[in-house]
Every structure is written in C-alpha cells, then in structure tokens.
C-alpha positions as CSV (number, residue, x, y, z in Angstrom):
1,X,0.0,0.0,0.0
2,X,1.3,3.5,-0.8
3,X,1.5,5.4,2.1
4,X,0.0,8.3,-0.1
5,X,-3.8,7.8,-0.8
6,X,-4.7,9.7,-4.1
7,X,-8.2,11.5,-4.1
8,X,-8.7,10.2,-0.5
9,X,-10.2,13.0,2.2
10,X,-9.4,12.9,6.0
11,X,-12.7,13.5,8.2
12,X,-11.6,15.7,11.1
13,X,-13.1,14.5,14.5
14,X,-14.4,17.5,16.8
15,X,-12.6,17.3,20.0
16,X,-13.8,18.2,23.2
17,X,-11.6,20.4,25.6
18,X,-13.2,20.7,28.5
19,X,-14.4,23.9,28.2
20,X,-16.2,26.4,25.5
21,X,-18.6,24.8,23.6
22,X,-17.9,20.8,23.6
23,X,-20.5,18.8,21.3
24,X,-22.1,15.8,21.8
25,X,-20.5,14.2,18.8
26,X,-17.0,15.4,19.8
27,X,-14.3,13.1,21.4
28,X,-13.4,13.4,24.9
29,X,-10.9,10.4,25.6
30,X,-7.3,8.7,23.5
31,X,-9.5,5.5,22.4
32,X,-12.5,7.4,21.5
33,X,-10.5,9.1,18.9
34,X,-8.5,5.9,17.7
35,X,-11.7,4.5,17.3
36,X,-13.5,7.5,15.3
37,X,-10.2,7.6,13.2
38,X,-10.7,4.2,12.1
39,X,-13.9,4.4,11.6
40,X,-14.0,7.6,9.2
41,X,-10.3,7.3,7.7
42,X,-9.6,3.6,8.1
43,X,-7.0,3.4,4.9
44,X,-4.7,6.4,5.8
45,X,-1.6,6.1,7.2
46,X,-1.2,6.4,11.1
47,X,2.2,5.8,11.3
48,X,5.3,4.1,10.1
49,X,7.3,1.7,11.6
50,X,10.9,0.6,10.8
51,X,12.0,-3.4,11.6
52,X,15.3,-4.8,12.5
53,X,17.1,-5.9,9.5
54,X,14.7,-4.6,7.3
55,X,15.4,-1.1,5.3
56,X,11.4,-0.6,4.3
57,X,8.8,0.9,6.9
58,X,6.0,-0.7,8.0
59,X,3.1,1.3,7.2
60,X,0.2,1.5,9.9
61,X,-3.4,2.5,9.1
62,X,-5.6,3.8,11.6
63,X,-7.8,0.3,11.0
64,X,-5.1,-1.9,11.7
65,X,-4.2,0.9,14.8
66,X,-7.7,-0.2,15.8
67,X,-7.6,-3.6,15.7
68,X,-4.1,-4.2,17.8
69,X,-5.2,-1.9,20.1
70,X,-8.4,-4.6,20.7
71,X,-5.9,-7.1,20.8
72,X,-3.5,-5.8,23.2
73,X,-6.6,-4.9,25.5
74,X,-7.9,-8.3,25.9
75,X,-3.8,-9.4,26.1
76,X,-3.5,-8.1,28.8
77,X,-6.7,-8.7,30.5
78,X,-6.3,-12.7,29.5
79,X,-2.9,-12.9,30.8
80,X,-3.7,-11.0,34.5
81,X,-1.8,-7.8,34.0
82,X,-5.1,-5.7,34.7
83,X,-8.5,-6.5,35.1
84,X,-9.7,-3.6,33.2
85,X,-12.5,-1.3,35.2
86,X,-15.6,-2.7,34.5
87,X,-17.6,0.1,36.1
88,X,-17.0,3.9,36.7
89,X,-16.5,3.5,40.2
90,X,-14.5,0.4,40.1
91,X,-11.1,1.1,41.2
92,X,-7.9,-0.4,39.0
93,X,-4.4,-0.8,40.0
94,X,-2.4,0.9,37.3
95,X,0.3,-1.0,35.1
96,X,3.7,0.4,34.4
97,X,5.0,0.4,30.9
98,X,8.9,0.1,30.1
99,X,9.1,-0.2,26.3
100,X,11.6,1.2,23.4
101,X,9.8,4.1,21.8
102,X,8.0,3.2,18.9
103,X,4.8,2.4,18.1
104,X,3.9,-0.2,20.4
105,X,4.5,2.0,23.3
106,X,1.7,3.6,22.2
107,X,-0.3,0.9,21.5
108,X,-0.3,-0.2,24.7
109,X,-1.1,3.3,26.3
110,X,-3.9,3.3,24.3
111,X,-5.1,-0.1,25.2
112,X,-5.0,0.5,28.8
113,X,-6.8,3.4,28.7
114,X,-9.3,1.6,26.5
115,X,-9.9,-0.5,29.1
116,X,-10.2,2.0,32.4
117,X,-6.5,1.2,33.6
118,X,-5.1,4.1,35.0
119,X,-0.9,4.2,32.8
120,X,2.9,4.5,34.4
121,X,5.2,5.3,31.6
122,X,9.0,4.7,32.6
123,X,11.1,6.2,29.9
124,X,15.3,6.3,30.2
125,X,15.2,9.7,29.9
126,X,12.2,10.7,31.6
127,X,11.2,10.8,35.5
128,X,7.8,7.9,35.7
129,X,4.6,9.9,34.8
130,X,1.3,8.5,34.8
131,X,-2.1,8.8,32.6
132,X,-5.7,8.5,33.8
C-alpha cells in the first residue's frame, strides 16, 4: 500500500476540551478518537514503523491501529496484568509500561486506557509519569 492515498479526504473529528462549547459528537478520551479515526479514515496512514534488519517501513493505518489496540486490551486482561475497570467506580491498580519508543509503546497506552487502567510510563530519559 502506498503510504500516499490519491483522491482520498481525511474527516476531522471535533474534540472536546473541557471547556467552551464541547459537542455531543465530539471526542473526549485517546480511544474514542483511535476508534473514530478508524472508523471515518480507516486506509490512511497512522504511522510508520521501521524493523530490524529490514530497510522498508511498515506502514500502519488507523484500521489496523484499531484492531491491535483490541488485541493488546484483551492481552493483557487474558494474561492477568489488569482486570480492566468494569464500572466507573470500580477502582484499577495501574500497570507500568517500560518499552523502546515506537509504536507499540503507544499501542499499549492506548489499550489500557481503553480498558479503564489508569498508565505509568517509565522512559530512560524521563522521571515515571502516569495517565488516567
């Protein structure tokens, strides 16, 4: 796939802030917009990812963004590292994340968050910080 669509159009989401006027179509969380994106611009290009050994990028689109992001979610739920919050009031024991920077750092953010768990990023050249 070309990582340039020709003729294609991006929709925009609206994104809501927090404050001014927010919309009741607009997106408020990370994996209501992953999930928008794939739904309204599933062929364009999310990101590109380059392999070991391997000179050519990957390319990512926002539908196969999607779908490992479902994956990784019910990963980690099937193999015990979160039990994802099932109800708002539920309380969830955050994961930590220590990953190489690339794309599947991301993934998994975006998977945990999915799935109500609260995120602690530990970067080598960053102090921890968390999301959620």
């Amino acid at each position: 796939m070309s990582p340039v669509l020709s003729g294609s159009t991006f929709l925009r989401p609206y994104l809501n802030l927090g404050y001014g006027d927010d919309r009741d179509d607009g997106i408020d969380t990370l994996p209501d917009l992953v999930e928008f994106v794939a739904k309204h611009n599933p062929d364009h290009i999310f990101g590109q990812q380059l392999r070991a050994n391997d000179p050519n990028p990957c390319f990512i689109t926002f539908s196969e963004l999607a779908t490992a992001i479902e994956r990784v979610s019910a990963w980690l739920v099937n193999v015990g590292a979160t039990t994802g919050r099932t109800k708002r009031e539920v309380t969830v024991p955050p994961v930590a994340l220590l990953l190489g920077s690339d794309i599947t750092l991301f993934m998994y953010i975006c998977a945990l968050l999915r799935i109500g768990t609260p995120v602690n990023l530990f970067t080598s050249s960053s102090l921890p910080f968390s999301l959620l």
